[in-house]
N, C-alpha and C positions, 0 to 999 in steps of 0.2 A: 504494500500500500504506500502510495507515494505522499508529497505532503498536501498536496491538491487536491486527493481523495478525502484525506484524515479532515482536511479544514470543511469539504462538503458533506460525512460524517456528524461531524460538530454543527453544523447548520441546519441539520435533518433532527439531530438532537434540541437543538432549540427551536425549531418549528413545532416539536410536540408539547414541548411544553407549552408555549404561546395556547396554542390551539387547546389546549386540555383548560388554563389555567382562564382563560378569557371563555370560556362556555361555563358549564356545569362540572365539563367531567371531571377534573380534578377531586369533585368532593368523595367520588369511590374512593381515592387513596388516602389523601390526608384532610385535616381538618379545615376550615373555612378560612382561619387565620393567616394560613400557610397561600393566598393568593396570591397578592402583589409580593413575596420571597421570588414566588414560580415566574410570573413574569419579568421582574426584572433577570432572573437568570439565564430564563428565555433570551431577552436581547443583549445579553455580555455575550450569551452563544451565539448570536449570528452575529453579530459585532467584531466576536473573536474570528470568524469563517471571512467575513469579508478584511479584515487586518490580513488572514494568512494567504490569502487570495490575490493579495495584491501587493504584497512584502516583494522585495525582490531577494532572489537566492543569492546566498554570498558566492559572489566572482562574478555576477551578472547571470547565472544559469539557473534555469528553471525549476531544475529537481531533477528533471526527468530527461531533456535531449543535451547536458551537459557530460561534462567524462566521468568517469567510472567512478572515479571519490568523490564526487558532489552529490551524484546520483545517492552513493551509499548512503551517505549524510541525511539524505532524507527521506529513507526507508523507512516506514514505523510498521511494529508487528501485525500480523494478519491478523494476531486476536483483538485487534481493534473495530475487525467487522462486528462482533459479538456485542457491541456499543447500542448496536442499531435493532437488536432482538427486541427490546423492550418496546422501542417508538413503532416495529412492524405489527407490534399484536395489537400497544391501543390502535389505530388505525384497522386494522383487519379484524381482528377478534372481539373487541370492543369489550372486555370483564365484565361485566355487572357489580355492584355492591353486595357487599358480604350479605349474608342473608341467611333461612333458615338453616343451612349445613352447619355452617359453623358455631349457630347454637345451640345447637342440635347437641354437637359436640363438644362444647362447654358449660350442660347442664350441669356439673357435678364441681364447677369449679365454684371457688369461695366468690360467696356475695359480697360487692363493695357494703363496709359499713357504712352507717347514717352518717350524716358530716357534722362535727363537733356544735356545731351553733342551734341553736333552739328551734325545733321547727314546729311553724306556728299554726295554729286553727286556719285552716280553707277558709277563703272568703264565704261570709254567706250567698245564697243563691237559692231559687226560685227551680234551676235546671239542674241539671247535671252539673259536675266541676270538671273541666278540663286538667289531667293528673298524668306527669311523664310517670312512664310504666318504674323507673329505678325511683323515682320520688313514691310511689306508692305501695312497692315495699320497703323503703324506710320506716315510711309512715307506719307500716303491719309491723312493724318491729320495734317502735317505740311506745311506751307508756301502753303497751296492751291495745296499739293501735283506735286511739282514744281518738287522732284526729280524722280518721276517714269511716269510725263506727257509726252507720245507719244514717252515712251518706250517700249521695249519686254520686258517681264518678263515670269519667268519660277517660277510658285510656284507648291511644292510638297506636298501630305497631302493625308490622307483619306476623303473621301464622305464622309456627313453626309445630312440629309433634313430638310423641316421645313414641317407644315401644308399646304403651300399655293401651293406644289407642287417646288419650289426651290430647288437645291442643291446648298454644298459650299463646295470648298476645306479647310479643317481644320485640326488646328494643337493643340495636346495638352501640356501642357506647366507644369512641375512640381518644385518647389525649394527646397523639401527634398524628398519628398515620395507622393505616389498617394493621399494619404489624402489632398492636397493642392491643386488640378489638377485644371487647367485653362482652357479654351478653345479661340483660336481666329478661324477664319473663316471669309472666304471671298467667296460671290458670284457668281456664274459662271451664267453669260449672253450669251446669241444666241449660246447656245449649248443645243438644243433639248433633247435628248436622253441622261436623268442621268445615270452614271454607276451605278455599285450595290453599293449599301447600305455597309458601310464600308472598302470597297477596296479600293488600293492606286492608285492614277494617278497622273501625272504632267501633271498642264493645262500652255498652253502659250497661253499669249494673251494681252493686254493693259489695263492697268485703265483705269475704266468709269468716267469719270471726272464729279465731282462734289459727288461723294459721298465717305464716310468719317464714323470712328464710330464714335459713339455718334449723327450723324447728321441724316435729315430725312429722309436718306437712307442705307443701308448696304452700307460697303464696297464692290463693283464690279468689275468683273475683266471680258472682252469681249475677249471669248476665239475664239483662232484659230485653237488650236489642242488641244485633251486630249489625252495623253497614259497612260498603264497603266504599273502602277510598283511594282515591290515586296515592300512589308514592311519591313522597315529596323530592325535591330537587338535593337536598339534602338529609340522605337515610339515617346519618349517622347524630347519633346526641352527643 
């Protein structure tokens, strides 16, 4: 690979980012935070593509139709194709966001605990209360789940199952990028008929009192309605 390759390599590298970071897609991989990082590093990479692009080689030769040691000089290894494995899949393959496999596969992991600071009584309300699925098992877990007892709640999330025939509303949870991916979930009670397998719904319905993570139970929720909803632009909490 010569250096006129490598600099068009680097350019193809920052064109995915651009493209990823200026749409949506970037929020499959890392957090929302992580945007304008992507972008500008997108433009140092073609920045850096057209600098190499048009540097002149030392002794006046190109890289490539100069003699034999200039040439060498800007050989860079062929494992430098392997650069461009990742920018061909987003384009071609296009990932999807983590989803039910993976929490599927991290039922058994530890629940984040509640977070140090006092959590307060749900606003009052007339409807339902809009409740992120890890804030409403915190909620099952403190004070005997005092603050979401013989409430409405409205949690939103995709389907996922387990072996026993179960489904749960779940949410997955990331603090830099999907490499860290979390999962919480909570059980949906006397609602017969699971929807499909990864799709988004909001169930409302009430806590099953007395269960709680970490305890001899999942967290439960005895639904009254399930609909069903687009997946948001950003899957991840």
């Amino acid at each position: 690979m010569t250096r006129t390759t490598q600099a068009l390599v680097i350019g193809f590298l920052g064109a995915v980012l651009l493209r990823l970071s200026l749409g949506d897609g970037y929020l499959r991989y890392v957090t929302g935070w992580m945007k304008w990082p992507l972008v500008a590093t997108g433009v140092v990479l073609l920045g850096l593509t057209v600098w190499m692009l048009l540097r002149p080689a030392p002794g006046g030769h190109d890289g490539e139709d100069g003699d034999d040691h200039d040439a060498h000089d800007h050989k860079v290894p062929a494992m430098t194709w392997l650069a461009i494995v990742p920018g061909v899949i987003v384009f071609v393959a296009s990932p999807p966001s983590l989803g039910a496999y993976l929490a599927e596969r991290r039922a058994d992991d530890p629940v984040a605990a509640a977070p140090d600071a006092e959590i307060l009584p749900l606003p009052a309300s007339d409807g339902p209360v809009d409740v992120e699925v890890a804030e409403f098992m915190w909620r099952a877990g403190v004070e005997d789940g005092a603050t979401i007892k013989d409430r409405d709640i409205r949690l939103t999330g995709f389907v996922s199952t387990d072996e026993n025939g179960n489904w749960y509303v779940t949410r997955i949870a990331i603090a830099c990028c999907a490499a860290d991916a979390s999962a919480s979930r909570v059980r949906v009670e006397d609602y017969d008929e699971a929807p499909e397998r990864d799709s988004w719904v909001a169930v409302t319905g009430r806590w099953v009192e007395g269960t709680a993570p970490g305890g001899k139970s999942e967290t439960a929720i005895e639904a009254a309605s399930v609909e069903p909803r687009e997946a948001p632009a950003n899957t991840y909490q």
